[in-house]
C-alpha angles and dihedrals in degrees: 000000000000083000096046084060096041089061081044095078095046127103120252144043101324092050092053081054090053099046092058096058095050086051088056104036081059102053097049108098096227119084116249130188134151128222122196114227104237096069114354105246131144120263089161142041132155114216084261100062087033095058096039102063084031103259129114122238092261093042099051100060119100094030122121119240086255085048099051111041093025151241103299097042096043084061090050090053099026089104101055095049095052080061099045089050084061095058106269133139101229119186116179140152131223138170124263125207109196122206092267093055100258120149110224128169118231121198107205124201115189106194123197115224123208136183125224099280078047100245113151116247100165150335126247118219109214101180120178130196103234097162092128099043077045088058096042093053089044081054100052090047103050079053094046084052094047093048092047093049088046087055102049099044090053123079097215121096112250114197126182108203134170117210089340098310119117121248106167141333134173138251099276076063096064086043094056106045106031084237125117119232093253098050093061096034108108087022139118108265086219105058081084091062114099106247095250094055094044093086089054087042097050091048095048092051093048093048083052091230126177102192118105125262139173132240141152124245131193123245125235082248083050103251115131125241122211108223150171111242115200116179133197128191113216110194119218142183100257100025140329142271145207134218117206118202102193105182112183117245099184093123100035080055085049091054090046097052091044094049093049097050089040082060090056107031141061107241104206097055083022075221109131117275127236095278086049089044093049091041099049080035095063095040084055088059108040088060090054094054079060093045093038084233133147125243123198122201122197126207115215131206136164117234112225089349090150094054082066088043088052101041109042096022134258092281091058090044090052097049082055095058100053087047084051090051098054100046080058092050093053087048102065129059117251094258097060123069129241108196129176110229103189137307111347090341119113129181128197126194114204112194133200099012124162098220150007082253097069095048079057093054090054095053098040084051091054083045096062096043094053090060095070122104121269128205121219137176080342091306133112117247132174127202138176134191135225117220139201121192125204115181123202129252105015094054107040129330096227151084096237102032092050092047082059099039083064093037089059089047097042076057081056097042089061099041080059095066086283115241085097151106123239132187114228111253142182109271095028084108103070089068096050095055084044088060097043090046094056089045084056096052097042083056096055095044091056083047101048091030099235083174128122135181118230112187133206130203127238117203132194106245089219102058111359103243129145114264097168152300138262112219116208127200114234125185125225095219105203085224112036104021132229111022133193128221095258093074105050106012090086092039093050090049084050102055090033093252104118093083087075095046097040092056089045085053092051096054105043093049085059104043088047095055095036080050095054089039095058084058095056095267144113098019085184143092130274110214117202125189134254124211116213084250101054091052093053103042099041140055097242096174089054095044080049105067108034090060080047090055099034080046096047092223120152107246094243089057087070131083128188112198106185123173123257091258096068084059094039097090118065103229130145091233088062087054101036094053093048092057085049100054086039086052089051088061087245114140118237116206124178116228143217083014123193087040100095139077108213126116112284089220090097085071089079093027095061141064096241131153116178134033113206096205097216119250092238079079101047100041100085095033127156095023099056108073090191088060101044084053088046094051086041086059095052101048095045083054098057097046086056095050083046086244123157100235116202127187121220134200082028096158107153127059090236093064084046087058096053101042090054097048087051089055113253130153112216140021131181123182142109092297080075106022145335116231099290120205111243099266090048088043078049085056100041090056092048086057104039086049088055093042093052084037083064106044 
């Protein structure tokens, strides 16, 4: 090389030579220099490698490569050179910092040369600045990291494909599909879509769309995946590319699904509710106006069922429902349909029948299943159900008009002795109507509160002095006047409507008497009246004691009289509200006494003060001489017990006279005084205080 630019600098051809390849050596961007072998010094620079390690191109020959680009990086490269001196061809890359501080990345070729009997003289360095090629690939990485770190944290699947062939995907991938990566890659993207969807998929990848979109895929196991597909298409240079985003649905399907079947079944029986009743109802019929055939629908309803939901408790009722569905359910044929309406009330739909009889034999077959025995919460219960039948088309030829026309028979049906079957016919409805407009009017009475309380007094039979009163609910029918409990208590029970007027009850009878003893009078009791059901479905010590505290009464100026039956079933809830209310300092009488049958043995179990002893009892005293012993053994009973016994419906003297002579302690009744309203209850008081004033 030294020889080559010696002959540089002479005249003639071959400088001319030589000075062309310096010229040329010069102008390359990389940086070139040449070392001989024997003691690695320089023969050869272009201006480039010269400059660069601050030499010219004259100054720099004849120094060693530790010489010319200095101490600190000979000991960075010395390693590479040791290599290249024994004949091999080294390529590396280091970083460069230049005076002013700048990073730059060098890419270094040392390059062995041999002569013709291949014996080494030298090595060339051939070094290229790549720094930007460096930065661009630092780049690339942080976003290939980032990517990567990106796929792996999502649970959704990412795949890159190129006309449909797989070229990469992440982990979520493997996860979703049971596949490993290396088992899709290099193949069609839509060999995992189940056969059925390919058609959509293939269509949404040729028009290049991005919206999302729901198919379904196939598992490695086989099983299919319901998923959301979302494409994008990446342009490149050569040829694009699509990324595939592929999230799993399977429990927003599973919502879905549940949603949809919660909105048309029942889900406590899972048997269809009434929309899905009416819907599958009026396709049934639309096909048999095409057949000409007849359908039947049956209206379903449990007799006393809430005599089973009082007694043993909602969780036992609602086990017995779902029995009582599916013993509906085994006793139609596939093609009919068994719904749950609401509450205790069923409804079945058969369709494409011959004949009424056959709807008969249906419902004589559920009949009889229903009578078997269920067994709830470990007990034995019965139950039989009261059914009405509509035919189409004869009866109506609706939904909605054949679901009332067995409504209004399964009414019948009750009013029949109930565990039977009855035929819809012409006139049933009146008394229907008859039943929802007493139910209107008896809605509008509890809103706009058409109640009054009417209060009778209750004297002790030794002295005459008030004890208390009774306080009796009366209802102001729009139509017929003042009307007693016994016309509309049951009814009320029956439609769900007594808890209003119950709690209305509650409260007037406290604030009334709080109201006349603030005047100085009725330093006694009131006693109201609770059904079974009341007791069962509210928190009567709760409700209470918050009307005794919004009243302001004291607690021992408050009865409760509730009826055997409340008493009749041994529960701890019994128990445990009694000792509330005990616990309250409100008084407990049982009423209409003597009428149950039920054991006795709740007398000592519970915390009970008082016995009524029922009017059926007193009102042929003295002649009866079964009811005076009756009434003997009551009263007898409840001195034992050290229980206060009062008589009601006492209305003659000579029924006065008897019960004082048995014994008992208080009486109320016409003898003393009808029901008074409250201002003639007002009146009464005022009497009754100047008359014991003047004694």
């Amino acid at each position: 090389m030294q020889e080559l630019t010696t002959k540089a600098r002479r005249p003639g051809p071959r400088g001319s030579s030589d000075a062309l390849l310096r010229l040329i050596a010069d102008s390359v961007p990389a940086l070139m220099a040449y070392f001989d072998l024997s003691g690695l010094r320089c023969q050869f620079a272009n201006q480039g490698y010269a400059a660069y390690n601050g030499h010219t191109t004259e100054s720099i020959l004849g120094l060693t490569v530790q010489e010319a680009i200095g101490d600190k990086a000979w000991r960075a490269i010395q390693p590479y050179v040791e290599r290249s001196v024994h004949g091999e061809h080294v390529k590396y890359a280091r970083e460069q910092t230049l005076p002013n501080g700048e990073v730059r990345m060098i890419e270094v070729n040392l390059i062995p040369h041999f002569n013709a009997r291949q014996e080494q003289l030298g090595s060339f360095v051939l070094i290229t600045d790549i720094t930007d090629r460096w930065r661009a690939e630092a780049t690339v990485r942080q976003s290939e990291e980032r990517m990567r770190k990106f796929t792996e944290a999502t649970d959704e699947a990412i795949v890159f494909h190129r006309d449909g062939v797989i070229t990469d995907g992440n982990e979520a991938l493997t996860r979703l599909t049971g596949y490993s990566l290396a088992e899709v890659l290099g193949r069609s993207i839509f060999n995992f879509i189940s056969p059925e969807w390919r058609a959509v998929a293939y269509e949404y990848t040729r028009g290049g769309r991005e919206h999302p979109y729901e198919v379904t895929i196939r598992h490695k196991d086989g099983h299919t995946i319901p998923v959301e597909v979302v494409g994008k298409t990446m342009p490149q240079l050569h040829a694009d590319y699509r990324i595939v985003v592929v999230r799993d649905i399977t429990a927003r399907k599973e919502a879905q699904e549940r949603e949809t079947f919660l909105a048309l079944h029942d889900t406590l029986t899972q048997l269809p509710n009434r929309r899905s009743l009416m819907e599958q109802l009026g396709k049934a019929l639309s096909m048999a106006r095409r057949r000409k055939s007849q359908v039947a629908v049956l209206f379903i309803n449990l007799d006393h069922f809430k005599t089973v939901n009082d007694s043993l408790g909602h969780h036992a009722g609602d086990q017995l429902l779902r029995d009582v569905a599916e013993r509906l359910r085994q006793g139609v044929r596939e093609t009919d349909l068994v719904a749950r309406l609401s509450g205790d009330e069923f409804a079945a739909v058969l369709t494409d029948i011959a004949s009424p009889a056959d709807a008969a034999m249906v419902a004589d077959k559920l009949l009889e299943a229903m009578r078997g025995v269920f067994t709830v919460d470990q007990l034995p219960v019965t139950m039989s159900p009261s059914i009405g039948i509509s035919m189409f088309p004869c009866d109506d030829a609706t939904a909605e008009g054949l679901l009332r026309c067995a409504d209004t028979a399964m009414y019948h049906a009750k009013d029949s002795g109930r565990g039977n079957r009855q035929f819809y016919q012409p006139g049933m409805d009146a008394s229907a109507k008859d039943v929802l407009q007493q139910e209107r009017l008896l809605r509008e009475a509890i809103a706009e509160g058409a109640f009054v309380l009417h209060y009778q007094p209750q004297i002790r039979l030794a002295d005459g002095s008030l004890q208390g009163f009774e306080a009796l609910v009366r209802w102001r029918h729009p139509e017929r006047g003042l009307v007693g409990p016994n016309e509309f208590i049951t009814f009320s029970e029956s439609r769900g409507l007594i808890t209003p007027i119950g709690r209305w009850v509650m409260h007037e009878a406290c604030r009334q008497l709080k109201a006349w003893q603030d005047e100085g009078l009725a330093m006694v009791p009131v006693a109201v009246n609770l059904s079974a059901l009341e007791f069962r479905q509210r928190d009567v010590a709760g409700e209470l004691a918050a009307v005794l505290h919004a009243t302001g009464l004291q607690p021992q100026f408050l009865e409760v009289e509730l009826t055997e039956s409340v008493l009749m079933h041994q529960t701890g809830q019994v128990l445990e509200t009694l000792q509330a209310i005990k616990t309250l300092g409100v008084g407990v009488a049982i009423d209409d006494f003597g009428t149950g049958y039920s054991s006795l043995a709740y007398l000592k179990r519970y915390p009970i003060d008082k016995l009524k002893i029922d009017r059926s009892f007193v009102t042929d005293t003295p002649q009866s001489t079964d009811d005076v012993a009756i009434v003997t053994a009551i009263i007898q009973m409840g001195r034992s017990l050290q229980l206060q016994t009062i008589a009601e419906g006492v209305e003659t003297p000579a029924q006065m006279d008897l019960l004082r002579q048995l014994g008992c302690d208080l009486i109320q009744g016409h003898a003393i005084s009808p029901p008074m309203d409250a201002e003639a209850a007002h009146a009464w008081l005022q009497s009754h205080a100047a008359a014991t004033r003047g004694q």
